[in-house]
C-alpha positions, 0 to 999 in steps of 0.5 A: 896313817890307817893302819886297818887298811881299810879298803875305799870304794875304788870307782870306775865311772865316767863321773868320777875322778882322782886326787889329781883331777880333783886338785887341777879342777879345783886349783889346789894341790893334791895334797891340799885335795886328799886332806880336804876329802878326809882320806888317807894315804893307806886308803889311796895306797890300797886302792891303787893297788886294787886296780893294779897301780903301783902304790906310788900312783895313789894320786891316779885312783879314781875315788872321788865324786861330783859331789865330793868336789863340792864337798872338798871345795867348801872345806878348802873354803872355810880353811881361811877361817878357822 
């Protein structure tokens, strides 16, 4: 866990998405979604906290990108091989 507490850039753009959007797109589960974009549960703790969330809805904080989803996406598909 990210015990810094680092703060991850909480976007607030129509192109962005969150943990849950990003899985439901991609077909995977959020936790599969979170481990593949390299996040931490400290960070989405935080950032769901910065725009007033409880903690508990780490999965509705909007962090990722179009380009994230591609990212994400070719790291789940290269799960199979390593």
């Amino acid at each position: 866990m990210n015990l810094g507490h680092h703060s991850i850039p909480v976007q607030r753009q129509a192109d962005t998405y969150t943990v849950n959007q990003a899985a439901d797109l991609l077909g995977v589960s959020p936790e599969e979604a979170i481990d593949a974009a390299g996040l931490t549960l400290g960070e989405l703790e935080l950032g769901a906290v910065e725009i007033g969330l409880s903690v508990t809805d780490f999965r509705n904080v909007p962090v990722l990108r179009q380009q994230d989803l591609r990212v994400i996406a070719s790291r789940l598909d290269a799960l199979p091989y390593l």
